[in-house]
Residue, then its C-alpha position, 0 to 999 in steps of 0.5 A: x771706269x764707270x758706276x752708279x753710286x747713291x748716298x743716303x743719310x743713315x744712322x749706324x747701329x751696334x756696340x762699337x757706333x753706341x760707346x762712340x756716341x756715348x763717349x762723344x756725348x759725355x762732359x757738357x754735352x749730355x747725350x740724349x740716346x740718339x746716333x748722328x745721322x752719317x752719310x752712306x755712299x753706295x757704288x752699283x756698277x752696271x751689269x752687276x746683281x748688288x751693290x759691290x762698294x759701301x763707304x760710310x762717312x760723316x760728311x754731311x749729305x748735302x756733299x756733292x756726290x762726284x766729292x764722295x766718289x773721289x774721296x772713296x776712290x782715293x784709297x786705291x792710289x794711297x795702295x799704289x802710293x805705298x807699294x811704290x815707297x815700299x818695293x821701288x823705292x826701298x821704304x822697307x830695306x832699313x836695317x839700321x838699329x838707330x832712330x836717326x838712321x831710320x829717320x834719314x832713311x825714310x825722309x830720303x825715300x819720303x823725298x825720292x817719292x815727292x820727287x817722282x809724284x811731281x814728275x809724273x805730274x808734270x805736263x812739260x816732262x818728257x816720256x820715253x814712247 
């Protein structure tokens, strides 16, 4: 898969980005009206007539680019990830009514995931044709 993507230094705007600002600024630090600058990524894949991904961050803009892309990305194996733990590996059949259950239960899936993550990351790991 490939794309275009662009980063630009922006400053939000609305009610929610103001209270934050303002929260942010109180105590020793005065605030003095202005927003912090934050960094907009912006995918533009080919063939396309807009822009199809915006992800705002507040890492400087000075970050390489290919660093943005992936962080953004990332949300999709953490989507995967969390169907596997889910459907394959059973995080939601609990049906226990006490705290240490439900905690040996999601450490063991917890466990079961890490254990198949490595697998899968293995080099030398033998694949089925």
């Amino acid at each position: 898969m490939t794309s275009r993507f662009a980063v630009l230094e922006v400053r939000p705007t609305g009610k929610q980005s103001l209270a934050a600002a303002q929260e942010a600024g109180g105590g020793r630090n005065r605030w003095d009206g202005v927003l912090p600058a934050r960094t907009l990524l912006v995918e533009w894949p080919d063939l396309q007539d807009a822009p199809t991904g915006y992800w705002i961050s507040n890492l400087p803009v000075t970050t390489p680019v290919a660093d943005l892309v992936r962080w953004a990305k990332m949300r999709w194996r953490i989507e995967h990830d969390y169907r596997e733990l889910k459907h394959g590996l059973g995080l939601d059949h609990f049906e226990g009514r006490t705290w240490r259950g439900w905690h040996h239960h999601v450490t063991l899936v917890t466990a079961a995931q890490a254990f198949l993550t490595l697998r899968r990351l293995d080099p030398k790991a033998h694949t089925q044709a």
